[in-house]
C-alpha positions in Angstrom: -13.5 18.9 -20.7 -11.6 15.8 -20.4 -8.7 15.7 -17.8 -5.4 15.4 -19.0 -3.5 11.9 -18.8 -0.8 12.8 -16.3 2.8 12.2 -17.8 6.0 10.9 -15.7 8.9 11.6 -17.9 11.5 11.1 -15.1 9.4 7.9 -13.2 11.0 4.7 -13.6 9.7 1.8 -15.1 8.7 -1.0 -12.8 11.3 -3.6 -13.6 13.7 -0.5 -12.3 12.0 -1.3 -9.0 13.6 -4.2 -8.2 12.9 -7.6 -6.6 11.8 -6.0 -3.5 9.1 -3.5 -3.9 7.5 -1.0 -0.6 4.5 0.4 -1.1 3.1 2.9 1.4 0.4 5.3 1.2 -2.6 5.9 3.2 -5.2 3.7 4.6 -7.6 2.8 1.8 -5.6 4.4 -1.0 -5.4 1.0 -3.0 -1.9 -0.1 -2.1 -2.9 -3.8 -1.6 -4.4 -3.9 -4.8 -1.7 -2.3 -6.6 0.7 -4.7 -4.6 -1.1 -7.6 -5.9 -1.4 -6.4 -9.7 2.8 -6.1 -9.4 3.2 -9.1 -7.6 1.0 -11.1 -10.5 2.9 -9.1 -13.2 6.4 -9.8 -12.0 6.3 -13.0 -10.3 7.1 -11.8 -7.0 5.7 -13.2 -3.5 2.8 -10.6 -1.9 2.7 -9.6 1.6 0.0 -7.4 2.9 1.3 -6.1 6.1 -2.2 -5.7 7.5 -2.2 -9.6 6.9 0.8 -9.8 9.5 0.2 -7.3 12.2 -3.2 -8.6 12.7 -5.2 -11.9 14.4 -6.8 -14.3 11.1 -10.6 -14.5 11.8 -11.0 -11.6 14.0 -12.5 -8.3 13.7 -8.9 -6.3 13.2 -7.3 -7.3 16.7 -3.6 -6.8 16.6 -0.9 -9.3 17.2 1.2 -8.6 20.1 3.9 -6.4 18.9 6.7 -8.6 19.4 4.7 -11.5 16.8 4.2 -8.7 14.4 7.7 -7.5 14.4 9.0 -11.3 14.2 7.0 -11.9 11.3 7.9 -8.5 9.5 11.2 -9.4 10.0 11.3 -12.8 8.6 9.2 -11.3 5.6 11.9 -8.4 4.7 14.7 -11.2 4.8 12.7 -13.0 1.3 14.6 -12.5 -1.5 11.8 -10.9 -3.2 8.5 -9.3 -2.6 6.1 -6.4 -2.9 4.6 -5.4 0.1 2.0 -2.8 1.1 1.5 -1.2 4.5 2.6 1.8 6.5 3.6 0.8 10.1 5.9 2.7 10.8 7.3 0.9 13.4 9.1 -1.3 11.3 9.5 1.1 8.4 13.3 1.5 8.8 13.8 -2.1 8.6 11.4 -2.7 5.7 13.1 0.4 3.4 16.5 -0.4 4.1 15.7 -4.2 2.3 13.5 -2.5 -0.5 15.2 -2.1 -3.9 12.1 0.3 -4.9 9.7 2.5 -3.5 6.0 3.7 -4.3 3.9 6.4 -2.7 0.2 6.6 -3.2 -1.0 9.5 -2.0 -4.8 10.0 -2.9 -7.3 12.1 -1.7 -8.6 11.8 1.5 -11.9 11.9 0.1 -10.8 9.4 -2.0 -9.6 7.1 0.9 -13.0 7.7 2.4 -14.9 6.5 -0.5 -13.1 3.4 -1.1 -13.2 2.2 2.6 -17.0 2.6 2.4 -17.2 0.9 -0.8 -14.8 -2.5 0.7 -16.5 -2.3 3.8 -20.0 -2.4 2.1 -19.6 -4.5 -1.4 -16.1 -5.9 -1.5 -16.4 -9.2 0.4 -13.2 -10.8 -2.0 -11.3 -8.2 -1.7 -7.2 -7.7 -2.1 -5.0 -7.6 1.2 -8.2 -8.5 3.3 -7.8 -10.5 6.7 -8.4 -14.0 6.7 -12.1 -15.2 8.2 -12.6 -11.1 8.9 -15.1 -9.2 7.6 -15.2 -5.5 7.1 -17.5 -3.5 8.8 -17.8 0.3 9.0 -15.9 1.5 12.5 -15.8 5.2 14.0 -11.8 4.5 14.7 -11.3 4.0 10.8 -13.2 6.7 9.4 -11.9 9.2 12.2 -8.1 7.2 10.9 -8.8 8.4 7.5 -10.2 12.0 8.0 -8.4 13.0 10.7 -4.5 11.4 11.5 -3.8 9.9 7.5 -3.2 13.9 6.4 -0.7 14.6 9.3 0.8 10.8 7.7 0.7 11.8 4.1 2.8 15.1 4.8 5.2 12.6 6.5 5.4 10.2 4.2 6.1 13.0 1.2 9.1 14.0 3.4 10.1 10.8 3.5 9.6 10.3 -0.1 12.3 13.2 -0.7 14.9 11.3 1.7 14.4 7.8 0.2 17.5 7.1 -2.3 15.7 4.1 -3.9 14.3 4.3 -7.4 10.6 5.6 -6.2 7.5 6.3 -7.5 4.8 8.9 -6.9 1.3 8.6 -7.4 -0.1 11.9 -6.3 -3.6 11.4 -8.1 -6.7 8.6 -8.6 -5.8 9.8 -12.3 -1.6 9.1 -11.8 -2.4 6.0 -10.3 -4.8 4.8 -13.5 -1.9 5.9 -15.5 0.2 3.8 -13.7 -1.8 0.7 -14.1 -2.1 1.6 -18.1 1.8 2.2 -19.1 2.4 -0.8 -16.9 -0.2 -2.7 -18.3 -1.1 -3.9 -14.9 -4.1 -5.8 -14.2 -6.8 -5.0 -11.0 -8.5 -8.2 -11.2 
């Protein structure tokens, strides 16, 4: 039996996002790609937040915290963008510039598959770091299984507090919608 297309009667459209757009979810949940399909749709300047916190053509080493924050910072201050990434470091900062809010929140399973599928066959893929390459790593499968649930009950708490027009994409399935009714492109 074919699943039933999910339906958001009250879920804004995304021009009701505004100019400056947070997405957040959990690792591997497609919030790069999604940031990217917005970003293409409306015009609006991309920033991957993995891009920022970490070291072009390494394997994943972070910046210094203090780089990372300085960057961040002089990213919310844009006049418009999309941006994807947790950190919660700088969350505050980041949420209190956003004029709209999404939260993906798919499966872990989900989120294990897909960072199994980038790290093996996506060499072009959305958000990636520049000159790195993906390779499968204990800390990022044990990241997914293991702290992202504990994250994805905060962030759905969070989710109730923000006052921003927001979004929700509970499922794989309200996510697909998403991309339909908005007519958003992946590629």
């Amino acid at each position: 039996m074919p699943s039933a297309v999910p339906q958001f009667p009250s879920m804004p459209i995304l021009n009701d996002l505004g100019p400056r757009i947070c997405i957040l979810g959990p690792s591997n949940s497609g919030k790069s790609t999604l940031a990217d399909a917005i970003a293409r749709k409306r015009g609006l300047p991309v920033i991957h937040l993995d891009q920022l916190f970490h070291i072009p053509y390494s394997d994943w080493v972070p910046r210094p915290a203090q780089e990372f924050r300085q960057l961040h910072d002089e990213a919310i201050m844009q006049e418009q963008w999309v941006m994807d990434g947790n950190y919660t470091s700088t969350l505050a900062q980041r949420l209190s510039r956003a004029t709209g809010f999404i939260l993906l929140d798919v499966p872990t399973s989900t989120s294990l598959w897909r960072y199994l599928r980038r790290t093996w066959f996506e060499r072009n893929r959305r958000g990636r770091l520049a000159g790195g390459r993906d390779t499968v790593k204990w800390q990022m499968l044990h990241h997914i299984a293991v702290v992202t649930p504990r994250n994805r009950r905060r962030y759905g708490d969070l989710y109730e507090r923000v006052s921003l027009p927001k979004i929700r994409l509970a499922t794989t399935n309200d996510l697909n919608h998403f991309y339909d009714v908005e007519q958003l492109s992946r590629h």
